[in-house]
N, C-alpha and C positions, 0 to 999 in steps of 0.2 A: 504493500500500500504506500510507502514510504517513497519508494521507487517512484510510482506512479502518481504522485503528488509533485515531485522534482521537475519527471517531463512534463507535465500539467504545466507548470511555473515556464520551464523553458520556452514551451509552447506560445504562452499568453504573453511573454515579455519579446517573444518575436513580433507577435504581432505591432507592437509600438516603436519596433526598433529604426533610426533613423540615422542620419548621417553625424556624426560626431566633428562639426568643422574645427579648423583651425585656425581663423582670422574672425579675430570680434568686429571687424571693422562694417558690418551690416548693422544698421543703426537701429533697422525696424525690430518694433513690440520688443524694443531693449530697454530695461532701466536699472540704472547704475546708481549706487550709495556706497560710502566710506567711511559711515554708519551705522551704529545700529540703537538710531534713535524710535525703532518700531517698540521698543521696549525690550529687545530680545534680549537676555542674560549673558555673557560673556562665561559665565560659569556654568557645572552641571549642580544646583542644587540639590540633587538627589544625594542622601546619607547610605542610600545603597550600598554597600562595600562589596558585590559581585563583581567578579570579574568583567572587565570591559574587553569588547570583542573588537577589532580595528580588522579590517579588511585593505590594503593595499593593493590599487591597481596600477603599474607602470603602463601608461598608453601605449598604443601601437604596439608593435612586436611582428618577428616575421618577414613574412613578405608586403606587410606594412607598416613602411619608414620612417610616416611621418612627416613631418615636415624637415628642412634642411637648412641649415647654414655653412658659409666660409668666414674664414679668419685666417689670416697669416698662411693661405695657400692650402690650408687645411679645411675638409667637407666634414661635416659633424650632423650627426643624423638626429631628429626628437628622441627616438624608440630607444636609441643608448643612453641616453643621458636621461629618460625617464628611468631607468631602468635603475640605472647608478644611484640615482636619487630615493626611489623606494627603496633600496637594501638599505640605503640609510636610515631611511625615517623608520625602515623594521629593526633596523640593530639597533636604535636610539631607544626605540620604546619599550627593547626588551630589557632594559637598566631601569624598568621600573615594574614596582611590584604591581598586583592584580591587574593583569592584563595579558590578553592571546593576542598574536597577530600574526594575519597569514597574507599570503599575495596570490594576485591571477598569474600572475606571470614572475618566474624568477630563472627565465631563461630569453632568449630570444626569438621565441614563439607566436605564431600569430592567434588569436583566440577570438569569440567574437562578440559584439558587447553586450546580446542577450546571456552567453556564456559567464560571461566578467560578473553579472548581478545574480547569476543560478549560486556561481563558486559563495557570493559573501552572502547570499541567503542560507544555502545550506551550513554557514558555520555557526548562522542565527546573530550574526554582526550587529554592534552599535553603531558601525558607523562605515560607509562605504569613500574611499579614499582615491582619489583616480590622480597620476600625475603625469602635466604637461607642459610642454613648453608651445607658446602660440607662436605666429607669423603674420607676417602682414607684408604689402604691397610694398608701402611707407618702411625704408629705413631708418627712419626718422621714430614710427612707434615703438616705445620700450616702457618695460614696467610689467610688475604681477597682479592680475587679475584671478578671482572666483567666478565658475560660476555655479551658479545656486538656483535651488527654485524658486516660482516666484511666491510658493506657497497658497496657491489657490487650490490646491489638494495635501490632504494632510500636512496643515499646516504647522503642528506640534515639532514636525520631521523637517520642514523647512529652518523654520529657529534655529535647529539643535548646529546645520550647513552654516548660517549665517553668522552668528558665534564663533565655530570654527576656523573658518574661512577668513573674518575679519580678527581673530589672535594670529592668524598663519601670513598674514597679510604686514600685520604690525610688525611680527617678527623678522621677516624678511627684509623691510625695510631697515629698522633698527638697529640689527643686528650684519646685516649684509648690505646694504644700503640700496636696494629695489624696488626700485619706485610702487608706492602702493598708490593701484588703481580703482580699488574697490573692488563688488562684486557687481556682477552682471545676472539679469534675471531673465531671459529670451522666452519668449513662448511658440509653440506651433502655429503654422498658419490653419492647418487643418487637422491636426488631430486633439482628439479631448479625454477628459480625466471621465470618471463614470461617474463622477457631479455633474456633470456636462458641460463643464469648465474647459478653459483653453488648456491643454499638455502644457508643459514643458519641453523646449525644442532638442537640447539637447538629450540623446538616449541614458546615456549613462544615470542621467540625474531623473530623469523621467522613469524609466526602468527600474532605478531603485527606489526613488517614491511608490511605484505600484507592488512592488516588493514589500513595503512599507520596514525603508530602511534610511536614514538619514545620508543625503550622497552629495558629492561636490566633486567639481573638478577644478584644481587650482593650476593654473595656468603659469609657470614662476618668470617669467619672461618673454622677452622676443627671438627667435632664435635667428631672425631677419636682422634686428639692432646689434650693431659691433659692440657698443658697448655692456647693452645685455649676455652675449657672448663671451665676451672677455671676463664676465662673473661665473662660469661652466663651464669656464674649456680646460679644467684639469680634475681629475678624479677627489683632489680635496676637495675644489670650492663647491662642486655636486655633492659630497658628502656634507660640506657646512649646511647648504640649503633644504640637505632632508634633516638636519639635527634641529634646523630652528623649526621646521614644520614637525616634527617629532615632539619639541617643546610646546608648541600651541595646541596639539591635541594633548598631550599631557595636563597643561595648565586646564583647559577644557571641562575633564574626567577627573581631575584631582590628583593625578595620580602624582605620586613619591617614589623618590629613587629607591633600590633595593637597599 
């Protein structure tokens, strides 16, 4: 039965599945805050002491690369430097107590993004974690964006992204100096929640909403902007930037070092 409940999930998150872009630079049904004057808590006030489940998705993988950069003669792909990024923010998290954390991908693998929200359903996750580096036309755009829902379907689960998102935001900047862009809230042109409400555009965050899983994709730069690049193009400074996003889901969940 068990079984058959998973492909059920797989099945029903196909059908919503949509293209996961890499250029925020489409302005329509976008709205953007740096903020979180909606009231949203910055903390988890839950006294809970259960374990917290973190799901880590390094985007693309595979025979999809992602987007691409050059610097210094050098081609530098998304899908690695996502990749590099999440083993950090998984080694980060695991210096701290009550907490599991697994990934979709800890190879270079292509998977697909109905896939990506079955794996962090079935581990029954608090929190689905996707990371990216975006691109754009403009070498001129640089800076970390979220994006998030816009919370017109369980909106408890949009919060929890918002929150997130905007501590992993501050961090980045602060402590790495990455321009914070805020978050972005996109919706579908045509598809809807089972409120009858407008989707959320991107899959990942929509998928894991209907999942009814707290999901974000943090965007940590341009990989188009040289000098967003020149913050990633060695395997430390991708380690630094999963450590500060390791810190803000930490800060988050409360969690403490072992």
């Amino acid at each position: 039965m068990e079984f058959i409940k998973k492909i059920a999930l797989v099945l029903v998150l196909c059908l919503f599945t949509g293209c996961l872009g890499v250029s925020s630079a489409m302005a329509a049904e976008v709205s953007v805050s740096t903020s979180t004057s909606d009231g949203t808590s910055l903390t988890n006030d839950s006294s809970d002491t259960d374990t917290v489940v973190i799901t880590i998705d390094a985007g693309h993988g595979g025979k999809d690369s992602g987007a691409s950069g050059k610097l210094k003669g050098k081609r530098y792909y998304e899908k690695n430097l996502n990749l590099t990024i999440a083993k950090a923010i998984r080694d980060e998290l695991l210096t701290y107590a009550n907490v599991e954390v697994y990934m979709t991908r800890s190879t270079d693998k292509y998977i697909s993004l109905a896939k990506r929200v079955a794996i962090a359903k079935d581990y029954d996750s608090d929190l689905l974690y996707s990371v990216h580096i975006d691109w754009s036309s403009s070498k001129k755009t640089n800076g970390a964006h979220a994006l998030v829902s816009s919370g017109q379907y369980r909106k408890s689960l949009a919060k929890i992204a918002w929150a997130v998102g905007s501590l992993t935001l501050s961090e980045l900047n602060q402590d790495l100096g990455i321009k914070n862009l805020g978050y972005l809230k996109r919706k579908s042109y045509r598809l809807k929640y089972p409120n009858k409400k407008k989707a959320d555009y991107y899959a990942i965050v929509r998928m894991g909403t209907l999942a009814n899983i707290p999901s974000l994709i943090m965007e940590h730069g341009y990989i188009s902007n040289k000098s967003d690049l020149k913050k990633m193009d060695t395997e430390e400074e991708l380690k630094a930037i999963g450590i500060a996003d390791a810190t803000a889901i930490a800060k988050y969940y409360g969690l403490v070092k072992k």
